[in-house]
Jmol script that loads the backbone (N, CA, C; Angstrom):
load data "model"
ATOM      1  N   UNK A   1       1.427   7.575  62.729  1.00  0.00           N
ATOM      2  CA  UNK A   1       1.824   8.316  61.557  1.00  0.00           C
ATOM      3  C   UNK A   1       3.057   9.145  61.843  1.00  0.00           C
ATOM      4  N   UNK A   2       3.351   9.793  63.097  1.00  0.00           N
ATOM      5  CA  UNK A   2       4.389  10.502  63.735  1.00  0.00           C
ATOM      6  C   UNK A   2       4.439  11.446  62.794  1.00  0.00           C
ATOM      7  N   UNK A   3       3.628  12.218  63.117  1.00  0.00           N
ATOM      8  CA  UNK A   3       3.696  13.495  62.205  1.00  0.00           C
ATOM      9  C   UNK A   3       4.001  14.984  63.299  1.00  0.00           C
ATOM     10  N   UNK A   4       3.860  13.936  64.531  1.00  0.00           N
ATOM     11  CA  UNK A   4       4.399  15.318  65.968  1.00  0.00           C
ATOM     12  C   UNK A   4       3.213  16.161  66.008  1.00  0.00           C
ATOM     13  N   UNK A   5       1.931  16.060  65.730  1.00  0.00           N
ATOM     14  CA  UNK A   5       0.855  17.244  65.980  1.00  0.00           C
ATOM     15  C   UNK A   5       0.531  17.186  67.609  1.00  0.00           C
ATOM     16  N   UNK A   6       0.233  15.603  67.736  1.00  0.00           N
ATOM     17  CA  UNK A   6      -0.203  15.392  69.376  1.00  0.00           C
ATOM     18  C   UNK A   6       0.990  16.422  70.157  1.00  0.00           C
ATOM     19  N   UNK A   7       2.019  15.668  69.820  1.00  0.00           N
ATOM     20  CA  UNK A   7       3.063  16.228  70.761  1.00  0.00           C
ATOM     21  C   UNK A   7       3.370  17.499  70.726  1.00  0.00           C
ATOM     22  N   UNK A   8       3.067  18.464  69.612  1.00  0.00           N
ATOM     23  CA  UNK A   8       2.824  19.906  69.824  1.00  0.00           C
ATOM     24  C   UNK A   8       1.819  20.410  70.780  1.00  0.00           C
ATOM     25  N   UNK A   9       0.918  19.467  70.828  1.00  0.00           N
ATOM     26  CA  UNK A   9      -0.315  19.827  71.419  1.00  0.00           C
ATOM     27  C   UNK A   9      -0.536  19.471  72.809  1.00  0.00           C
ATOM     28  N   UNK A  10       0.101  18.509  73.448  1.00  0.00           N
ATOM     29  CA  UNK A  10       0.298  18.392  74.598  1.00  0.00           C
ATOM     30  C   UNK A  10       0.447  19.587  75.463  1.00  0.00           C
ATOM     31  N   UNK A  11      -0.027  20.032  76.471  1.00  0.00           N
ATOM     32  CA  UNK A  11       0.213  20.859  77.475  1.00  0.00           C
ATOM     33  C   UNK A  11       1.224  21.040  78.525  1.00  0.00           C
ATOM     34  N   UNK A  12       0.838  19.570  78.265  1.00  0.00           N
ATOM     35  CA  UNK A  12       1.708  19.314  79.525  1.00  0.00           C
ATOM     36  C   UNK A  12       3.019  18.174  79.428  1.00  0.00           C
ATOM     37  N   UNK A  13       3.664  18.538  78.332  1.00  0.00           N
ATOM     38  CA  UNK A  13       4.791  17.382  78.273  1.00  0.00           C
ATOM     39  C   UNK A  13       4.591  16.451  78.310  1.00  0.00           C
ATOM     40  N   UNK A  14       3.312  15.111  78.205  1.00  0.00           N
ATOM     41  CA  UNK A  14       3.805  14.015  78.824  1.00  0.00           C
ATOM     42  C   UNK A  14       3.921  12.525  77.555  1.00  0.00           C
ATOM     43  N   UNK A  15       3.579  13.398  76.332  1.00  0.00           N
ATOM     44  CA  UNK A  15       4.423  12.362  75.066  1.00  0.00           C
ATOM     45  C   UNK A  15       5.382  13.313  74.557  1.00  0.00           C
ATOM     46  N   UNK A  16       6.407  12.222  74.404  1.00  0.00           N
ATOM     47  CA  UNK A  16       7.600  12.062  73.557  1.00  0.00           C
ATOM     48  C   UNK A  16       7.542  11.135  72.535  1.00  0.00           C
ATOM     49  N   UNK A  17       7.802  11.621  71.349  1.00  0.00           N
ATOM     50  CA  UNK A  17       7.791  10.765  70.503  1.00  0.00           C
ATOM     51  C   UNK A  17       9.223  10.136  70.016  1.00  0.00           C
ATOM     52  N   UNK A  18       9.593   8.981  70.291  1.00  0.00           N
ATOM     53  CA  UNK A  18      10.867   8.753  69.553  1.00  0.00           C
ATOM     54  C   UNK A  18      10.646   7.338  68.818  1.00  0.00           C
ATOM     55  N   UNK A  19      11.728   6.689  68.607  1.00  0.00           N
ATOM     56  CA  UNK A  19      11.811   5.142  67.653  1.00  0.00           C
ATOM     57  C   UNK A  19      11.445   4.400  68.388  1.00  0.00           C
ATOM     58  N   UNK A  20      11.872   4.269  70.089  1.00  0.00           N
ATOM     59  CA  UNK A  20      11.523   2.876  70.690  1.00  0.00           C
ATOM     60  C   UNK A  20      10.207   2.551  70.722  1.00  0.00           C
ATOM     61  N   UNK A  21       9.589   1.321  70.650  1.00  0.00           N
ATOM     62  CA  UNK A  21       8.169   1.226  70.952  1.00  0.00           C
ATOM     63  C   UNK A  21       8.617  -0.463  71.496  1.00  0.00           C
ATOM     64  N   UNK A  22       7.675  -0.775  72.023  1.00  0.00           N
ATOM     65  CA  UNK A  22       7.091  -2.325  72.343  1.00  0.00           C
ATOM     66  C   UNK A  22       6.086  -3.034  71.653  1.00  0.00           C
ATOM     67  N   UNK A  23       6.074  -3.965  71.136  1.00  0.00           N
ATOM     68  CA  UNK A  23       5.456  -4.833  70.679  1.00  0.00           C
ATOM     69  C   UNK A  23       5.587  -6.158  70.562  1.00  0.00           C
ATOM     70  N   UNK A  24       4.937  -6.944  71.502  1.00  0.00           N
ATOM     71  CA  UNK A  24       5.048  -7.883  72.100  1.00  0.00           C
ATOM     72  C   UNK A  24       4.503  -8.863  70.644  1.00  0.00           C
ATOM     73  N   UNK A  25       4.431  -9.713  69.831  1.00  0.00           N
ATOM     74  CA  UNK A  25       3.972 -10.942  69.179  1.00  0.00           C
ATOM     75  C   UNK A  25       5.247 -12.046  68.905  1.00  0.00           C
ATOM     76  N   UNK A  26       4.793 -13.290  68.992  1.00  0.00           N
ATOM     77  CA  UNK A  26       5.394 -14.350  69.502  1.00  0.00           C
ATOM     78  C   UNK A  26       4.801 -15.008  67.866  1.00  0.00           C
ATOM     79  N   UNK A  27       4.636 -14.961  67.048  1.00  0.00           N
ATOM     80  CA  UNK A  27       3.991 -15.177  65.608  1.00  0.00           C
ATOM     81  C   UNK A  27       4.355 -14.318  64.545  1.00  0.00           C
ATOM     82  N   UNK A  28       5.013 -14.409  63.102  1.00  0.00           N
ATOM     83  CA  UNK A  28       4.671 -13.765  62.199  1.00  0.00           C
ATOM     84  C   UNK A  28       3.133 -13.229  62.262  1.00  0.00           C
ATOM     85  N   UNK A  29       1.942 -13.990  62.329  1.00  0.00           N
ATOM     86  CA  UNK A  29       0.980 -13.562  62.005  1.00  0.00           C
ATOM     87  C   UNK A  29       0.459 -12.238  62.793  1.00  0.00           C
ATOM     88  N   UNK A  30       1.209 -12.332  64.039  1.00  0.00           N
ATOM     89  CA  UNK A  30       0.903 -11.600  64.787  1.00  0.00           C
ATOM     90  C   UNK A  30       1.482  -9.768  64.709  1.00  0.00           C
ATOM     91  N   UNK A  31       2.443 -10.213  63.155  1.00  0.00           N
ATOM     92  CA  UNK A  31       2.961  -8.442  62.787  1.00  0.00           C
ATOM     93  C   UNK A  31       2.549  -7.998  61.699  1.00  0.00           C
ATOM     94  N   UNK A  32       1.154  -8.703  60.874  1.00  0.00           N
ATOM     95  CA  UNK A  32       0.478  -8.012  60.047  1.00  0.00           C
ATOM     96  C   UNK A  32      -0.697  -7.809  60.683  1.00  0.00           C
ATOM     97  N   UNK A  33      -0.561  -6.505  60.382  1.00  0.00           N
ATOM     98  CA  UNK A  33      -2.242  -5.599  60.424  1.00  0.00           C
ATOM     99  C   UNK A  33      -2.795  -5.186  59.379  1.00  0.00           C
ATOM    100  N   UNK A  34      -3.909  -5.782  59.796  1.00  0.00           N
ATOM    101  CA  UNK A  34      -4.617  -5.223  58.189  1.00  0.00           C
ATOM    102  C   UNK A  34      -5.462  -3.481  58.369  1.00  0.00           C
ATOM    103  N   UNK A  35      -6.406  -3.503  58.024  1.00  0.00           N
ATOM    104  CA  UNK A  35      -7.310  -1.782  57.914  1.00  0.00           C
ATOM    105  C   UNK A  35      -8.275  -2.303  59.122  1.00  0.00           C
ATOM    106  N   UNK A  36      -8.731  -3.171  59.561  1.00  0.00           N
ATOM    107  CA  UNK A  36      -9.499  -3.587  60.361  1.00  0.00           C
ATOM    108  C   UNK A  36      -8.777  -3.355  62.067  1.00  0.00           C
ATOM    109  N   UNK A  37      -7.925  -4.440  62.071  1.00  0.00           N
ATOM    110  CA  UNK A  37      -7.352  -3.985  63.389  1.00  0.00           C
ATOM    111  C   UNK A  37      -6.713  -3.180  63.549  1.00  0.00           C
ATOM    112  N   UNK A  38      -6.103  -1.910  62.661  1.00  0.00           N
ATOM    113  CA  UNK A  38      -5.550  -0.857  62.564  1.00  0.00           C
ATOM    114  C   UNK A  38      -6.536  -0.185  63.137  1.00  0.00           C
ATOM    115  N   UNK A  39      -8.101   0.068  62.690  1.00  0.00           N
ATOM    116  CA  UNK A  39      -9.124   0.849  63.346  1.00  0.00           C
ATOM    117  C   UNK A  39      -9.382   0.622  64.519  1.00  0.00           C
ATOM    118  N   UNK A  40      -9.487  -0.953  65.276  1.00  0.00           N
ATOM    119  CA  UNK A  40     -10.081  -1.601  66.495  1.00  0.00           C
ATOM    120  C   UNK A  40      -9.245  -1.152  67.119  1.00  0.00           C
ATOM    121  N   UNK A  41      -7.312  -1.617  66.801  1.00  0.00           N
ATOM    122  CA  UNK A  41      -6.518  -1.658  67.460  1.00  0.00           C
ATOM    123  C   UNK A  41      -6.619  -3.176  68.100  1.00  0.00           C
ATOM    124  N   UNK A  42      -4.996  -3.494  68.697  1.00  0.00           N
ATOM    125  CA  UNK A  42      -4.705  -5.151  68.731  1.00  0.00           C
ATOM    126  C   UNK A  42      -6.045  -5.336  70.021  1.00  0.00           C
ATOM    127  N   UNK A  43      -6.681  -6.760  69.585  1.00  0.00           N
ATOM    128  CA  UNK A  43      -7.538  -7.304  71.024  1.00  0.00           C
ATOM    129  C   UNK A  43      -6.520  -7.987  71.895  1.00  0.00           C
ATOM    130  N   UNK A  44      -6.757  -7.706  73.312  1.00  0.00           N
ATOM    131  CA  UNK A  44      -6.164  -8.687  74.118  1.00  0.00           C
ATOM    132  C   UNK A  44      -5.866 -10.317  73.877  1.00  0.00           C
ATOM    133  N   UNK A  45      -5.272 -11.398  73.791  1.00  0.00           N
ATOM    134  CA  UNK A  45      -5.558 -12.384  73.936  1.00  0.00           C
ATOM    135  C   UNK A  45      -5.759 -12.919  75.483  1.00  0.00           C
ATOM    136  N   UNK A  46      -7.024 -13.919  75.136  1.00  0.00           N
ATOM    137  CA  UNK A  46      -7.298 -14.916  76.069  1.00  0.00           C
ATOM    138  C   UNK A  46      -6.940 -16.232  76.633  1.00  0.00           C
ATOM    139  N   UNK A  47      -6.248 -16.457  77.631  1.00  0.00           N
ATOM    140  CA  UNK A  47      -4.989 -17.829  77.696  1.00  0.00           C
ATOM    141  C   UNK A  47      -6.460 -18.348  78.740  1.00  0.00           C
ATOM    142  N   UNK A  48      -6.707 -19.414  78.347  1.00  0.00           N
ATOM    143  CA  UNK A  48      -7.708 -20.074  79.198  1.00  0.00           C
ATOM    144  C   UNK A  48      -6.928 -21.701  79.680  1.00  0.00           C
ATOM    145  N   UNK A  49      -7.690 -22.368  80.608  1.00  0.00           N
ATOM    146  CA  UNK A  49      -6.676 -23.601  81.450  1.00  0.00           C
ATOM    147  C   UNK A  49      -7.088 -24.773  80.810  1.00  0.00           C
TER     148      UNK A  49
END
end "model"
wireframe off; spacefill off
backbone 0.3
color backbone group
């Protein structure tokens, strides 16, 4: 939401909030979130042989 509360609240400096982030998906499908995995947050994927 970046509304900066955490980062007021930190003690100890150790978030910064700025624009860069990472997000790794290799899929359109993979940059919609719906209300579901917004709550879970992304699952790992499993690469099996």
């Amino acid at each position: 939401m970046f509304c900066g509360l955490c980062e007021d609240a930190c003690p100890t400096d150790a978030l910064e909030l700025t624009q860069d982030f990472e997000l790794a998906s290799y899929t359109r499908d993979g940059a919609i979130w719906n209300r579901e995995m917004l709550e879970k947050g992304p699952q790992p994927t499993q690469y099996r042989k």
